[in-house]
C-alpha positions as a Markdown table, in Angstrom:
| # | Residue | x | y | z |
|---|---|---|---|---|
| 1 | Unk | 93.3 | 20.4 | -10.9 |
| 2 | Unk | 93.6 | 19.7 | -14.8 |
| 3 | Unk | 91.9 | 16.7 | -16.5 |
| 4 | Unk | 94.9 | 14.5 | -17.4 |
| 5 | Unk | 95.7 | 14.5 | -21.0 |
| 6 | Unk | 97.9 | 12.4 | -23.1 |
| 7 | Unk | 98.4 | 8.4 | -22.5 |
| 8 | Unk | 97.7 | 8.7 | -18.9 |
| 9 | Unk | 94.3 | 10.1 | -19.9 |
| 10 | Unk | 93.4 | 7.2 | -21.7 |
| 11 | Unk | 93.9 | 4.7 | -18.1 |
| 12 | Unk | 91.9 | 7.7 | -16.0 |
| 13 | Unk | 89.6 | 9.7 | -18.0 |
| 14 | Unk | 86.5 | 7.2 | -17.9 |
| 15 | Unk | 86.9 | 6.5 | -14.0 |
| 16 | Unk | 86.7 | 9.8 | -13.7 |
| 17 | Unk | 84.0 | 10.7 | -15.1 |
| 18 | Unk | 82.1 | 8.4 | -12.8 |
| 19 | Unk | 83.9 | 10.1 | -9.9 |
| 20 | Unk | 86.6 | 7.2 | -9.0 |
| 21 | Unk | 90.1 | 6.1 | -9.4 |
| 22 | Unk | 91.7 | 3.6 | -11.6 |
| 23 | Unk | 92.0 | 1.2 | -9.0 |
| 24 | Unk | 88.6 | 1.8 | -8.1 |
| 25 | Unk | 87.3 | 1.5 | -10.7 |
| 26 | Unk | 89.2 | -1.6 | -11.6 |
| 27 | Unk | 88.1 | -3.3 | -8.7 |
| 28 | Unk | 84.4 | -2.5 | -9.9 |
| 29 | Unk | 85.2 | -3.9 | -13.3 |
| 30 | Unk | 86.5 | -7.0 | -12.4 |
| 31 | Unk | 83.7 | -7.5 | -9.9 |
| 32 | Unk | 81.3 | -7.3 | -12.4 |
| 33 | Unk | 83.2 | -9.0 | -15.0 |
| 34 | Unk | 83.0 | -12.1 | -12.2 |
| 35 | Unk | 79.6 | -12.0 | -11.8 |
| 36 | Unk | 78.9 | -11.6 | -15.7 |
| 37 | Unk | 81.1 | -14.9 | -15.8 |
| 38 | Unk | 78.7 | -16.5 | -13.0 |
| 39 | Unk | 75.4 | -15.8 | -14.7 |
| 40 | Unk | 76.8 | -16.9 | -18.0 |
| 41 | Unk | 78.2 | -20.2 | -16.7 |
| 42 | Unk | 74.6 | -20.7 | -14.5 |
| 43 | Unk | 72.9 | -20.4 | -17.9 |
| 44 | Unk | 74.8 | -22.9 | -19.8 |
| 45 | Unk | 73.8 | -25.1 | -16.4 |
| 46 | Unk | 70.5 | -24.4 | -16.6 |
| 47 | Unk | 70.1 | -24.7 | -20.3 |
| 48 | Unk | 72.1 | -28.4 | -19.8 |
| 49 | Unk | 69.7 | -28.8 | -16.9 |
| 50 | Unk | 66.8 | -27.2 | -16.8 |
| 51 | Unk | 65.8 | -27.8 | -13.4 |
| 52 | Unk | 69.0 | -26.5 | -11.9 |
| 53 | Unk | 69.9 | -22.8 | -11.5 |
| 54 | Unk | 66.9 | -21.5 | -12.0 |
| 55 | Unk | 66.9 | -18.5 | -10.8 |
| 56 | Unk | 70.5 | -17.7 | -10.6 |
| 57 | Unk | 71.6 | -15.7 | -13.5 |
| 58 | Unk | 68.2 | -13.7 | -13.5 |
| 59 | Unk | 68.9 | -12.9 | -10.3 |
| 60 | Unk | 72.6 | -11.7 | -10.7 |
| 61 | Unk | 71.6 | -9.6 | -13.6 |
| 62 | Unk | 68.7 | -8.1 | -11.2 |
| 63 | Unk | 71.8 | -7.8 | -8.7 |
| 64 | Unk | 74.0 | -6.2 | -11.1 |
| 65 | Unk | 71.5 | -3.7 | -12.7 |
| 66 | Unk | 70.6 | -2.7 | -8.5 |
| 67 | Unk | 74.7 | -1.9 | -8.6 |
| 68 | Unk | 74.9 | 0.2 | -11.6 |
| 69 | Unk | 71.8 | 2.2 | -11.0 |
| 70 | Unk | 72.9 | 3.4 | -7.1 |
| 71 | Unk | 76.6 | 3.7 | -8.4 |
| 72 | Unk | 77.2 | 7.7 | -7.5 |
């Protein structure tokens, strides 16, 4: 099977290349786009308020690096 070409190509090259499909790949995205939107809003907490969320958006990050470095 061909690599896709054209506009399709554009939605399905990049998942792809990291062996899944759009949807796949989509559902990975917007996972990590959640938890980039956690840590960020535990930041402006903490930052508010020091002495709450602590821990929180280091640890997400730590989380989300673990993710991306056993992805395939």
């Amino acid at each position: 099977m061909s690599a896709p070409t054209g506009p399709v190509a554009f939605f399905t090259a990049h998942p792809a290349s990291v062996n899944e499909s759009y949807f796949q790949h989509m559902r990975f995205a917007f996972s990590f786009a959640g938890m980039l939107f956690l840590a960020g809003a535990a930041a402006l907490v903490h930052a508010i308020f020091p002495a709450l969320c602590q821990t929180t958006a280091s640890r997400l990050v730590r989380k989300m690096n673990d993710r991306l470095t056993r992805r395939h």
